[in-house]
C-alpha positions in Angstrom: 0.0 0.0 0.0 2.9 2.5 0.9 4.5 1.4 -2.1 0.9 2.8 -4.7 0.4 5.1 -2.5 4.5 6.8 -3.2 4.1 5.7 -7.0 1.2 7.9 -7.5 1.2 10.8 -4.8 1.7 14.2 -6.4 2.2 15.3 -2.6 5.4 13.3 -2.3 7.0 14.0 -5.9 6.2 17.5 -5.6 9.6 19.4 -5.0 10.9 20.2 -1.9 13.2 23.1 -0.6 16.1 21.8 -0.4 18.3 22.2 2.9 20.8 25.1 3.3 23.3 23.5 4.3 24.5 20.6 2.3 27.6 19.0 2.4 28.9 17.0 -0.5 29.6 13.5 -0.4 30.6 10.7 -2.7 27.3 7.9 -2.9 27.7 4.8 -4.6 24.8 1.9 -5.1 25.1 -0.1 -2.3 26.0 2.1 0.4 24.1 1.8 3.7 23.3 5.5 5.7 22.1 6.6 9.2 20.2 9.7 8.5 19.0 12.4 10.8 15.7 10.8 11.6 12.3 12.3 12.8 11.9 11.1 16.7 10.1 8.0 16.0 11.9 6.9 13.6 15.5 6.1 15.5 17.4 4.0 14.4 16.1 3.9 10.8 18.5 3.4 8.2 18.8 4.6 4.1 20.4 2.6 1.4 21.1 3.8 -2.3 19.7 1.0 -4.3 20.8 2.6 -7.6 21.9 6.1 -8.8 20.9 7.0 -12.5 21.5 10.6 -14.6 17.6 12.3 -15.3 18.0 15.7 -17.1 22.0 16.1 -16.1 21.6 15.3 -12.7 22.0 12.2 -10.4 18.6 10.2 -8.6 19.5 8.2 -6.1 16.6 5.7 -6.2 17.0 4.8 -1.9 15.0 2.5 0.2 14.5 3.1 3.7 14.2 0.9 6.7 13.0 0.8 10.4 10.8 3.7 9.6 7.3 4.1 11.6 3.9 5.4 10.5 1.1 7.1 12.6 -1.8 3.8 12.5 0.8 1.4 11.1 1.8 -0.8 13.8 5.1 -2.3 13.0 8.2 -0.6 11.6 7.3 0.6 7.8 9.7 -0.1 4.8 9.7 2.6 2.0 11.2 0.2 -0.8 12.0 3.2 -3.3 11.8 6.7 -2.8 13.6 8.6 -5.7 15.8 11.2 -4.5 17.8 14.2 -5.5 21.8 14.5 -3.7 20.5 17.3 -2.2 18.0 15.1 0.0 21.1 12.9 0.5 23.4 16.0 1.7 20.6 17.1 3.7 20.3 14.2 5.9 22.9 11.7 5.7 25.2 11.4 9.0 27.6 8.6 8.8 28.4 5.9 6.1 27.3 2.2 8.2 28.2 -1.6 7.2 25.4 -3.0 4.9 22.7 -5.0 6.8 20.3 -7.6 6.7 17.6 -5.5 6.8 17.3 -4.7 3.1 17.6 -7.5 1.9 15.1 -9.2 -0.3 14.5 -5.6 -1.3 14.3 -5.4 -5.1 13.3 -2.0 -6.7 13.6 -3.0 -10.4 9.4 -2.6 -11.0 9.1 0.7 -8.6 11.6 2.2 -11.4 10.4 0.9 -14.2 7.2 2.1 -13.1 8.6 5.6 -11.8 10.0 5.7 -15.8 6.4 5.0 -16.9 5.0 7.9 -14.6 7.7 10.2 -15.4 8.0 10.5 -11.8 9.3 13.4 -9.9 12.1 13.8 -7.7 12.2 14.3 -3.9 14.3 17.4 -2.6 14.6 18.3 1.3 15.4 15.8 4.0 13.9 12.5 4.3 12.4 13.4 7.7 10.4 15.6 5.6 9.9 13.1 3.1 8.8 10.5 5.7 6.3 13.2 7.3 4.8 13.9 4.2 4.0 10.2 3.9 2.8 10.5 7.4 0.3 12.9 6.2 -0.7 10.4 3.1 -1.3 7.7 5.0 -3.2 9.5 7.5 -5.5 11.1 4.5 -6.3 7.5 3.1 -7.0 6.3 6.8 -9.6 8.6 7.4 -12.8 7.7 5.5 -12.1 4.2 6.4 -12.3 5.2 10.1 -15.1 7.8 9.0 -17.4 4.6 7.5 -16.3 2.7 10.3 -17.8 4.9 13.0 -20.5 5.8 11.1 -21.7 2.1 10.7 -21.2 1.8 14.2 -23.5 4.5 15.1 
């Protein structure tokens, strides 16, 4: 459902402000990150899955683990978000040893299907990028738990 909902959202591939104070780094596929996280979202980590040129610049197509989302009640995975270096520069801390965590994680179909879309790219920091699906999950909750109370009335 995260996955659609990412795919299609024109909230999340709308372009964010990118942070002032970026600091540049040198990102290869494969590379696992701690990133400076919202609060409840400790301990969550990035990894670039695969970096690709779109109109001169780099995407770093990134999945993120150990994230967690208001009414989802286990730790959410965000299996491709496509990001500029900006969003990288903006939020990566420190460089960590690959882990299991990601694996079984394949993106090939997310990009294939981000080609088809002509998908956007995110800007900003991923804590932004993680409230904003905060905010999309919490808009497709709502007339489920609307119908639900109103059944129960």
């Amino acid at each position: 459902m995260i996955k659609r909902l990412l795919a299609l959202s024109p909230l999340l591939l709308a372009i964010l402000p990118a942070a002032a104070e970026a600091r540049p780094q040198d990102y290869a596929e494969g590379q696992v990150w701690q990133y400076a996280t919202r609060a409840q979202d400790a301990g969550s980590l990035v990894k670039i899955q695969r970096i690709e040129m779109k109109d001169g610049r780099p995407v770093y197509h990134v999945s993120v683990v150990g994230a967690h989302f208001a009414g989802v009640p286990e730790e959410g995975v965000l299996e491709h978000l496509p990001v500029s270096e900006e969003t990288l520069d903006a939020s990566v801390i420190r460089q960590v040893p690959a882990t299991p965590a990601f694996a079984g994680i394949a993106i090939d179909a997310d990009i294939a299907e981000w080609h088809a879309q002509n998908g956007g790219v995110l800007s900003g920091s991923l804590a932004q990028v993680l409230n904003n699906v905060d905010v999309m999950l919490s808009a497709q909750a709502e007339p489920v738990l609307r119908s639900a109370s109103t059944v129960n009335s």
